[in-house]
C-alpha positions in Angstrom: -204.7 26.4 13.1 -206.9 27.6 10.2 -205.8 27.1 7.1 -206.8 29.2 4.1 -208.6 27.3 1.5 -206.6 28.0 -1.4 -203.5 27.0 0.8 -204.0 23.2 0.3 -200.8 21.1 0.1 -203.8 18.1 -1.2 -202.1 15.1 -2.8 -198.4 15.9 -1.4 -196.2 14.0 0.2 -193.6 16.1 2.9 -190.6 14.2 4.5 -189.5 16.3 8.0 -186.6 15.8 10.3 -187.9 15.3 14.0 -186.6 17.9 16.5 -185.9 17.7 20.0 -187.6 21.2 20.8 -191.2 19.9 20.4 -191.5 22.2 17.1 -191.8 19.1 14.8 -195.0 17.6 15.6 -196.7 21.1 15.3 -195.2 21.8 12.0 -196.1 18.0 10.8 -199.5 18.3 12.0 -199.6 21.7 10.0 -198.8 20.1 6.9 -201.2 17.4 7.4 -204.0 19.9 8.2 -203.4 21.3 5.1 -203.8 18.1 3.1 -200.0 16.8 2.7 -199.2 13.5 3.8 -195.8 13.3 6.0 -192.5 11.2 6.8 -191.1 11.5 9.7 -187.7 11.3 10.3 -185.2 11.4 13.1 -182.9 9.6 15.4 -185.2 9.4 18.7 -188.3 6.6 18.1 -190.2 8.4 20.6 -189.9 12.3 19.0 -190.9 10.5 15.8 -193.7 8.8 16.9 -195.2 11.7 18.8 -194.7 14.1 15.1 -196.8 10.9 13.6 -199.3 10.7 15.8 -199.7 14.9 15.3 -199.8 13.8 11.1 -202.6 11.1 11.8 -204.7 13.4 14.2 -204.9 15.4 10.8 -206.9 11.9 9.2 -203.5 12.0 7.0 -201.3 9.1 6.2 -197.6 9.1 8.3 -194.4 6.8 7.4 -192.1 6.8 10.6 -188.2 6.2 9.7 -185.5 6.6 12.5 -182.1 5.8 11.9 -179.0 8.3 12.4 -178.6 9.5 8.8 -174.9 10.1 9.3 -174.4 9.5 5.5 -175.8 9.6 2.0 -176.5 5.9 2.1 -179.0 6.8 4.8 -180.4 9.9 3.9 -181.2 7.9 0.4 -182.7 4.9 2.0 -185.2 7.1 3.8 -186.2 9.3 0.9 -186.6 6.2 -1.1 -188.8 4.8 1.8 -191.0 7.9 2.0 -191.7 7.6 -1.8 -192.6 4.3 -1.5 -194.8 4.0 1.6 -196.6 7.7 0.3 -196.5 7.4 -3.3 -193.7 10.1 -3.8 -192.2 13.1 -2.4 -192.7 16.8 -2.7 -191.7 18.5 0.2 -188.5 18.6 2.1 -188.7 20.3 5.9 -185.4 20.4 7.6 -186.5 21.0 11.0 -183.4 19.8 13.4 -180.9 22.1 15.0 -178.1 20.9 17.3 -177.3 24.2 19.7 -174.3 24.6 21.4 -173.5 27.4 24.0 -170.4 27.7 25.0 -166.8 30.0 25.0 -165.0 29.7 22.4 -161.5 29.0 23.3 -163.3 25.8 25.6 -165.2 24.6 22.6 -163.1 21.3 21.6 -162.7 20.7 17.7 -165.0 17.6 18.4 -167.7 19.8 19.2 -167.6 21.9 16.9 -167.7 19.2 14.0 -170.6 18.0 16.2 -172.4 21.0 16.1 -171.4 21.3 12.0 -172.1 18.3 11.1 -175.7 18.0 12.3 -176.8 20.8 11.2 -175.1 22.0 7.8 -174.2 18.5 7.2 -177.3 16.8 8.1 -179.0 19.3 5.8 -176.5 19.0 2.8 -177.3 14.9 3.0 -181.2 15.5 3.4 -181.2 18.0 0.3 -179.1 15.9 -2.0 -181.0 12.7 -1.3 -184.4 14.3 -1.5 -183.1 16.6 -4.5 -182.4 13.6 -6.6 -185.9 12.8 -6.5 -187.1 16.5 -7.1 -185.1 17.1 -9.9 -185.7 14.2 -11.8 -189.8 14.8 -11.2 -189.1 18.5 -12.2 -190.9 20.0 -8.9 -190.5 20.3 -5.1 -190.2 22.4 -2.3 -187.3 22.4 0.8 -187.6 24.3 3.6 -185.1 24.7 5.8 -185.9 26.2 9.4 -183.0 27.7 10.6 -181.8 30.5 13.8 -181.3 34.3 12.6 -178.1 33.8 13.7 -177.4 32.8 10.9 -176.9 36.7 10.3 -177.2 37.9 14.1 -173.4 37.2 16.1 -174.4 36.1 19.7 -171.4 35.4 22.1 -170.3 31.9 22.8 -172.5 30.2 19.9 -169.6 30.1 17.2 -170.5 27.0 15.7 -173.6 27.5 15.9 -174.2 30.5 14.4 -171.6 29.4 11.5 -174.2 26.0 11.2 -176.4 28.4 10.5 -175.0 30.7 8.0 -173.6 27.4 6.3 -177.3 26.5 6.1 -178.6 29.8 4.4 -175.8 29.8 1.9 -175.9 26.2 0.7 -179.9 27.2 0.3 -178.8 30.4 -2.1 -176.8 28.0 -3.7 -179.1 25.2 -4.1 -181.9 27.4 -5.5 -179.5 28.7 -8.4 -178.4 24.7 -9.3 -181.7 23.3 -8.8 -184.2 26.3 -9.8 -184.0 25.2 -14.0 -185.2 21.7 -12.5 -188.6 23.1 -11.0 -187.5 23.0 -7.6 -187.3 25.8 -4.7 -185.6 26.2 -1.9 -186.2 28.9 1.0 -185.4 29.0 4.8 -187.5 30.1 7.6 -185.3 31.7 10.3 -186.6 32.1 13.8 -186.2 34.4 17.0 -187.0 33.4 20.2 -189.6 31.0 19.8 -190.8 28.0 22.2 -193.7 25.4 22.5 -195.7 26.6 25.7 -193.4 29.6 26.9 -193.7 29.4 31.0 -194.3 32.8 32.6 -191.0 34.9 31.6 -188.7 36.0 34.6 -187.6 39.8 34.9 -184.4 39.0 33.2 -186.1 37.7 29.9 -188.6 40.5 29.8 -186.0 43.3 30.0 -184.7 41.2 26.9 -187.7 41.3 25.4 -187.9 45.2 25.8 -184.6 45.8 24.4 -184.6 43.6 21.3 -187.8 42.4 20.5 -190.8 44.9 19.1 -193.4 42.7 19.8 -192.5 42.1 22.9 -193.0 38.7 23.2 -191.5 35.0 22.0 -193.0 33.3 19.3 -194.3 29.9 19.1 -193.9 27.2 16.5 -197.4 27.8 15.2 -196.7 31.1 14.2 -194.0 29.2 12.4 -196.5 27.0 10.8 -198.6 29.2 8.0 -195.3 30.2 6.8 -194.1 26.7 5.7 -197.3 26.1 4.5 -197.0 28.7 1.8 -193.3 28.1 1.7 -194.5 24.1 0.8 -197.0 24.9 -1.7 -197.4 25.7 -5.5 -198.8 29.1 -4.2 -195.3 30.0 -3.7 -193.7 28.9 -7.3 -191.6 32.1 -7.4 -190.2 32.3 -4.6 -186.5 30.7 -4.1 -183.3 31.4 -2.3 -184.9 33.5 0.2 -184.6 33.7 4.2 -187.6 34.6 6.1 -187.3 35.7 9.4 -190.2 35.1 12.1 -188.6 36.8 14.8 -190.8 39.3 16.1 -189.0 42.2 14.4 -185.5 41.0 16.4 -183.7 41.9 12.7 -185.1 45.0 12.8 -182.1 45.5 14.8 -179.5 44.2 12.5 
């Protein structure tokens, strides 16, 4: 991915939550590309290793840290390692998402704290463990990637969706508290958008027709340029905002 030259995230340090989707090793190696060195966290050793390995293709140094980080002590042990095995900590990417589709009136309460929990939650714990070192330094950048249904409804995704809107709030809110303290907070929402899209079946492309103006999913590099600036002193006034990378999908909204 080419990288503009005044776009360099040189002598950063970004901490990112591994996905499941595949997305996080493209964003990672993004950040490393542009000069940032990265930890990786996340629950799954092998989705951690591989987002490393995409940081150290870059000739950039990676920290690898899995745990569960199902509490502050966690989240703060982490950031705390990441500042000391890279020297500090600049960047914030909160790149997990938990989906769940499913009715409503089948969705057990256990699910739906589930669903909650991994993603507001998670990203409440990763922002007030990481913000503590921000704020106190008087800079840094969090990005959190989120779905635009965080403002789309879609049918039997209620948790979900409100994940999601908790998520864009909470970064609204965060950017007011923190934004005196040098630090900024945006969210990059996304549409359809997967690693290697197979050939699209009939049903997807009348999809595609109806709510998409490009006409096509997106992929996490067309994800990646975005965070870049979004992770970068290049973007010192901007805060609070949701970007959408959607292929025009809110066009519609």
């Amino acid at each position: 991915m080419p990288v503009p030259n005044e776009w360099t995230l040189e002598g950063k340090v970004a901490l990112i939550t591994a996905d499941t989707r595949g997305w996080a090793p493209v964003l990672a190696g993004a950040l490393a590309e542009a000069g940032a060195d990265v930890a990786v966290a996340g629950s799954s050793a092998e989705h951690v290793e591989s987002t490393a390995a995409a940081v150290r293709a870059q000739g950039r140094k990676a920290a690898t840290i899995v745990g569960e980080f199902s509490g502050y002590t966690e989240t703060d042990a982490a950031v705390n390692q990441a500042v000391s095995e890279l020297g500090g900590l600049d960047i914030l990417v909160n790149a997990s998402l938990l989906e769940l589709g499913k009715p409503t009136l089948d969705t057990t309460e256990f699910e739906w704290s589930t669903v909650m929990d991994a993603n507001a939650g998670a990203t409440f714990r990763w922002s007030r463990s990481a913000g503590r070192v921000m704020t106190e330094q008087g800079s840094g950048h969090i990005v959190n990637i989120i779905s635009e249904m965080a403002e789309r409804g879609l049918t039997n995704h209620v948790p979900f969706s409100a994940s999601q809107a908790a998520i864009q709030q909470m970064t609204r809110s965060l950017s007011l508290e923190w934004g005196t303290a040098g630090v900024r907070i945006n969210c990059i929402a996304t549409g359809w958008v997967e690693l290697n899209p197979p050939p699209l079946e009939e049903q997807q492309k009348e999809l595609l027709v109806r709510y998409l103006p490009l006409r096509r999913k997106g992929t996490p590099e067309e994800l990646a340029t975005l965070l870049i600036y979004l992770s970068g002193d290049f973007s010192d006034f901007t805060t609070g905002q949701t970007i959408y990378v959607d292929g025009g999908a809110m066009a519609h909204a």
